[in-house]
C-alpha positions in Angstrom: 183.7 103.2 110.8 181.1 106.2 111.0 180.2 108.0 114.4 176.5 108.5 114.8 174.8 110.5 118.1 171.1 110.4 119.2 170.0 111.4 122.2 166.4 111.3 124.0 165.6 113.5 126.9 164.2 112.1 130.2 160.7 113.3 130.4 157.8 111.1 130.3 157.2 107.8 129.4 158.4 106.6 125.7 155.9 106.5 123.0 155.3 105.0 119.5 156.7 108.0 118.1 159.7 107.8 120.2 160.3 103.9 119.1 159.9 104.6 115.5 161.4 108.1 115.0 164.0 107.3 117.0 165.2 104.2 118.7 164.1 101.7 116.2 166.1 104.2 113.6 168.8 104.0 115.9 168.9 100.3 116.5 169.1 100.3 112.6 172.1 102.3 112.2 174.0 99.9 114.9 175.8 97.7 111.5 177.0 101.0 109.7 177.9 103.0 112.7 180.0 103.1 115.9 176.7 104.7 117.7 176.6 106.8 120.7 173.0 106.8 122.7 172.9 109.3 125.1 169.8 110.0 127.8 169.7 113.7 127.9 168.8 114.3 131.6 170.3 117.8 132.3 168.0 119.0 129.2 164.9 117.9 131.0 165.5 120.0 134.1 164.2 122.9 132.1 161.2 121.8 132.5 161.4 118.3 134.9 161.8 119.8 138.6 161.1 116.3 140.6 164.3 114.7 140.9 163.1 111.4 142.0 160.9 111.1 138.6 163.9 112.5 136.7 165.9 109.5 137.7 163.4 106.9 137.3 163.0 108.3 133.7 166.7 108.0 133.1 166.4 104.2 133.8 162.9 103.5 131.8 165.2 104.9 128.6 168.3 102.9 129.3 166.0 100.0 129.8 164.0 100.7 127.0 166.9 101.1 124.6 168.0 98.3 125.2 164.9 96.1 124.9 164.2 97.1 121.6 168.0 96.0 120.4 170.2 97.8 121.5 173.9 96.3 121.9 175.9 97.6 124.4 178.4 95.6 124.0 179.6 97.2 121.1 178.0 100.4 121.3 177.9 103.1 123.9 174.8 104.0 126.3 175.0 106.8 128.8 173.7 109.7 130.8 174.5 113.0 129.8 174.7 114.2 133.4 177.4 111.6 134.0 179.8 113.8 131.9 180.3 116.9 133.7 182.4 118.5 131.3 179.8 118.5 128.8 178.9 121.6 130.1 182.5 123.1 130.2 182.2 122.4 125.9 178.7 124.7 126.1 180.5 127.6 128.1 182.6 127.9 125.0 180.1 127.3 122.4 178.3 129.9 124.5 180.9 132.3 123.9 181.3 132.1 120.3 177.3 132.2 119.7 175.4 135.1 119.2 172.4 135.9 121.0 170.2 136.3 117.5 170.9 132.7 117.0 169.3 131.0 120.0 166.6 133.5 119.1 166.0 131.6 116.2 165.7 128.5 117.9 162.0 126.3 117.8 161.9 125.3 121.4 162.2 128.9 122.8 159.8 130.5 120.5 157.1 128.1 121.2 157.9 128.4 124.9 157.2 132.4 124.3 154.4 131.7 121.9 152.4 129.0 124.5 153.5 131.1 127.5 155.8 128.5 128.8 158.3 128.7 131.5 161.2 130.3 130.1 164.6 130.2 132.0 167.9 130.3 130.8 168.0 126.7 130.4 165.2 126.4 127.4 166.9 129.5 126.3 170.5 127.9 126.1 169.1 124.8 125.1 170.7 124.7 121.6 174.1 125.4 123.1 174.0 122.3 125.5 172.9 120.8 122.6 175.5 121.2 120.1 177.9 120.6 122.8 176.4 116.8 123.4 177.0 116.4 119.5 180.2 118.4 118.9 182.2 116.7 121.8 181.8 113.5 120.4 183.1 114.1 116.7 179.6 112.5 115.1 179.6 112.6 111.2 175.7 111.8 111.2 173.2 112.7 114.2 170.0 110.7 113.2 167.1 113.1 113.9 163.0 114.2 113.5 162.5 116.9 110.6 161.5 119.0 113.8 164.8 118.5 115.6 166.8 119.1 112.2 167.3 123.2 113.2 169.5 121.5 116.4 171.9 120.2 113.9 172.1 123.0 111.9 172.4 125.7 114.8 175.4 122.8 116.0 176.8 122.9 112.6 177.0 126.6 112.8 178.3 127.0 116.5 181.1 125.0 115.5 181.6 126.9 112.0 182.3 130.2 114.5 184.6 128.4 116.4 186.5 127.2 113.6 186.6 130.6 111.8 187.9 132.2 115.2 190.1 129.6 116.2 191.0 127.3 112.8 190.2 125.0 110.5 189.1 121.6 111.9 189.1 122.4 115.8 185.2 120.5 115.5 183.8 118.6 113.3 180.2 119.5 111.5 177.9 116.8 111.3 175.4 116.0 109.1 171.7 115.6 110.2 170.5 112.0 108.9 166.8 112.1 108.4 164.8 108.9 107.7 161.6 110.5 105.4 159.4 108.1 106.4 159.0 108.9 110.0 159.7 112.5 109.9 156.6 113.0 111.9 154.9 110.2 113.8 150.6 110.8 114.0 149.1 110.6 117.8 145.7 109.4 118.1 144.6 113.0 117.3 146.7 113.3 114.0 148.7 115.7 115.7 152.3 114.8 116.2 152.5 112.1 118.6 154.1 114.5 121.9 153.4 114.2 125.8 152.2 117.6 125.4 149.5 116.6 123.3 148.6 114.2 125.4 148.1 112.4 122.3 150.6 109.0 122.4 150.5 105.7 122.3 152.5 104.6 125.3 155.6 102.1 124.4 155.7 99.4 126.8 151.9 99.8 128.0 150.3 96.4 129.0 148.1 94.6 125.6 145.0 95.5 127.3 146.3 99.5 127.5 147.6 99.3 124.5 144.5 98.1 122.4 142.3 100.7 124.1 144.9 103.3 123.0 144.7 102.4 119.4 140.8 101.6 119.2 140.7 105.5 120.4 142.2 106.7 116.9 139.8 109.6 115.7 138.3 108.2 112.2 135.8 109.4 110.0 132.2 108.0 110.6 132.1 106.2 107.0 129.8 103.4 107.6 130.2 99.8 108.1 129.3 98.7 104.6 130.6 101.6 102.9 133.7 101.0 100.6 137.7 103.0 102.4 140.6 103.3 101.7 143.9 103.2 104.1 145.3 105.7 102.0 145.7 109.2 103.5 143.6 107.9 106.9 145.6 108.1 110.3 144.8 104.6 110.9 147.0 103.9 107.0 149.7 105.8 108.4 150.6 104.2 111.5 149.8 100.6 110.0 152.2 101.6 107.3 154.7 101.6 109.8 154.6 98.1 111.5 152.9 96.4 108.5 154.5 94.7 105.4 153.7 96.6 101.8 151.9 92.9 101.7 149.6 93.5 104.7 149.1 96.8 104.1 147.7 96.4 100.5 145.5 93.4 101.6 143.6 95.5 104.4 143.5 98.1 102.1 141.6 96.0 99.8 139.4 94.3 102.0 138.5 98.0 103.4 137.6 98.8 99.4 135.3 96.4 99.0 132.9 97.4 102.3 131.5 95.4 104.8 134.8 96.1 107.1 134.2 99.0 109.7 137.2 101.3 111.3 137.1 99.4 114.1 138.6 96.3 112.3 141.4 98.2 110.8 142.2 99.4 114.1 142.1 96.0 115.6 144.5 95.2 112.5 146.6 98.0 113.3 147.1 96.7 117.3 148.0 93.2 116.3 150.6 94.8 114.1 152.0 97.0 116.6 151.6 94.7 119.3 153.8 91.8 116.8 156.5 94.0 117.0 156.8 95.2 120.7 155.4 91.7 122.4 159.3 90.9 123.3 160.8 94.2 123.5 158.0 94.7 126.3 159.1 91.5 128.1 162.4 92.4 127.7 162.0 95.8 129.1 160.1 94.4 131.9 163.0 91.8 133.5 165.8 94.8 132.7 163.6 97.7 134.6 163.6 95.1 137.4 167.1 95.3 137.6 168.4 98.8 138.3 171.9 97.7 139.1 172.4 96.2 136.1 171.3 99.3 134.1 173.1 101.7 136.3 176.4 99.4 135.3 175.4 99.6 131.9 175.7 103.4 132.0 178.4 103.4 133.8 180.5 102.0 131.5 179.1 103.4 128.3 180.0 107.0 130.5 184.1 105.7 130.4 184.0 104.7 126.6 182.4 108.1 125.7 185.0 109.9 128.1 187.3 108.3 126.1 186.2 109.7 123.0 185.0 113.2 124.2 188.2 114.2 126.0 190.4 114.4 123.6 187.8 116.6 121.9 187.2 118.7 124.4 191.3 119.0 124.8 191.5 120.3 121.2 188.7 122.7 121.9 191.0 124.1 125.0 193.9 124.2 123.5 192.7 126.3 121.0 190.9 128.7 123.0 193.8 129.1 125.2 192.8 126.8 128.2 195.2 123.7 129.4 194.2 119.9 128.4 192.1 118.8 130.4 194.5 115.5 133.0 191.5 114.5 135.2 190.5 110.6 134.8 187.2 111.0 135.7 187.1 107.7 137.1 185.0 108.4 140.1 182.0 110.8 138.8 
């Protein structure tokens, strides 16, 4: 079977964009794919200093990932930080990537462009990156049109190592983009981001979550005046919890007039709301439970040791290094 890698970082609470773009595409691929799920906490220190928030964080993913599906059972759910010698990988990544590259990269050039922090962290970013995918000998990496330049910069990280060191030391992956949530719309238009202060929380209460969604910035068309769901933000978010069926009957009804924004909207929470009702009450009783989750990631961190070892052995060996011997059974 397939290998497939996502990994979310700790910062924030999770949004609608988060569900769809990338845990409820993740869930998906759980019939075709051994997956690996991987909360990426040592990424959000480059910009997360509070370590008691960081940690909480780590536990709202795990819980939330599991809530909306997630079977850990078969499949493998862990924190990045709990694998040490992730960041061994990245030191020699780091030496066979040019500086030009991570130049290139999105995430530092906004951070120069919006006069953001800018340490070495969000400067090396790509490299820890790459290392979480590489280590783990993915074939796919399910991931955002704006996190495709990740895979490619890990694709090409490992094409220098292979061309210094041979053939087939690491694998290249392929990105795995669904089209239809490339880019998830906030309640702005923008893209749905904690930066934009613009998201519709995940696991918000009903109340919360219907005042999110009634805030949706529409056009001021008025109530008796014939719309259309097509090209709208509202059309675009429905489209993603609604049936073709649903969609195409409040799309008529809007035609016709006599329905306001407001309706659609209401429309538009049910919908949403249908979908995450018992995810959020699953999410609720597993938060509760921190033990629980910290087991959970505590054996998803052996099974992915497991497989990232013996990667990170062939990367050694060929760099001149000795395999790495150390269990790693207390971390």
């Amino acid at each position: 079977m397939k290998r497939s890698l996502t990994g979310i970082r700790a910062t924030g609470n999770l949004h609608i964009g988060n569900y769809l773009g990338a845990i409820r595409e993740g869930v998906r691929l759980q019939e075709e794919y051994e997956c690996l799920y991987f909360i990426a906490d040592m990424h959000s220190l480059t910009t997360n200093k509070d370590p008691n928030l960081l940690r909480m964080q780590s536990l709202d993913i795990a819980a939330s990932w599991i809530a909306c599906g997630l079977d850990t059972q078969k499949h493998l759910l862990y924190r990045q930080s709990d694998i040490p010698v992730v960041a061994e990988f990245a030191w020699y990544l780091s030496c066979c990537t040019g500086m030009g590259l991570l130049q290139k990269a999105h995430s530092y050039k906004d951070a120069i462009a919006n006069e953001k922090e800018v340490n070495h962290g969000v400067f090396a970013y790509p490299v820890l990156m790459a290392a979480d995918i590489l280590m783990y000998d993915p074939d796919v990496v399910p991931v955002g049109k704006d996190q495709k330049q990740h895979v490619e910069m890990s694709r090409d990280m490992a094409g220098s190592v292979n061309s210094l060191y041979g053939e087939g030391v690491l694998k290249l992956p392929e990105p795995l983009i669904n089209e239809k949530v490339m880019v998830i719309p906030g309640l702005d238009g923008r893209k749905m981001s904690k930066s934009y202060n613009n998201e519709i929380p995940l696991f918000s209460s009903e109340k919360e979550l219907r005042k999110k969604v009634m805030s949706i910035t529409t056009d001021s068309t008025a109530l008796e005046a014939p719309k259309t769901l097509d090209g709208t933000l509202v059309g675009q978010l429905f489209s993603f919890f609604a049936s073709q069926g649903e969609y195409e009957d409040l799309n008529k009804r809007l035609s016709k007039g006599g329905l306001g924004w407001g309706h659609a909207k209401e429309e538009l929470f049910q919908a949403i709301n249908r979908e995450i009702k018992e995810a959020r009450d699953r999410y609720q009783a597993l938060r509760s439970d921190e033990d629980q989750l910290n087991g959970i990631l505590e054996e998803g961190r052996d099974k992915a040791l497991k497989i990232g070892i013996p990667v990170l052995n062939r990367l050694r060996e060929a760099v001149g290094m000795s395999p790495q011997t150390c269990s790693f059974k207390k971390i």
